[in-house]
C-alpha positions, 0 to 999 in steps of 0.5 A: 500500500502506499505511503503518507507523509505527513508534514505538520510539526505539531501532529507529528509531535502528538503522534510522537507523545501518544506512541510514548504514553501508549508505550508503541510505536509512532504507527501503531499508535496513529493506526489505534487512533485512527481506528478508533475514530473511525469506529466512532464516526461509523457508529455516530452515521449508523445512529443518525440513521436510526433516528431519521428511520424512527423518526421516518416511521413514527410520522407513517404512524401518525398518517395511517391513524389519520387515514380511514381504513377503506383507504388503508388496503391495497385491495381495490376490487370495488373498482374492477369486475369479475373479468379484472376490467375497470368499472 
């Protein structure tokens, strides 16, 4: 896979504090950092997700208790004869 090189001082020097309190090395520490960020931002979107689903469904709940029953089925055979020809 291909390289990075990152040219910021001051995150280089962080990633260098965290390998050290981590007691690893500049790599593994950048890649438990970044792994661990990206579990968080995943977990974050899926959540978001839920909600808007949730969110989504409570108002088809809300619409279907407004909406009068003959209205709520697929079944429209009122509308076809015995042939399935319209009315």
């Amino acid at each position: 896979m291909g390289q990075l090189n990152i040219k910021d001082d001051a995150l280089i020097a962080d990633a260098k504090a965290l390998a050290e309190l981590l007691g690893t090395s500049t790599t593994a520490a950048l890649r438990e950092a970044v792994q661990s960020r990206l579990a968080s931002e995943r977990a974050a979107r899926e959540d978001r997700a839920r909600q808007r689903y949730a969110a989504i469904m409570a108002i088809a709940d809300r619409v279907a208790a407004r909406t009068p029953a003959h209205l709520r089925t697929s079944d429209h055979s009122d509308l076809y004869d015995e042939n399935g020809l319209p009315k």
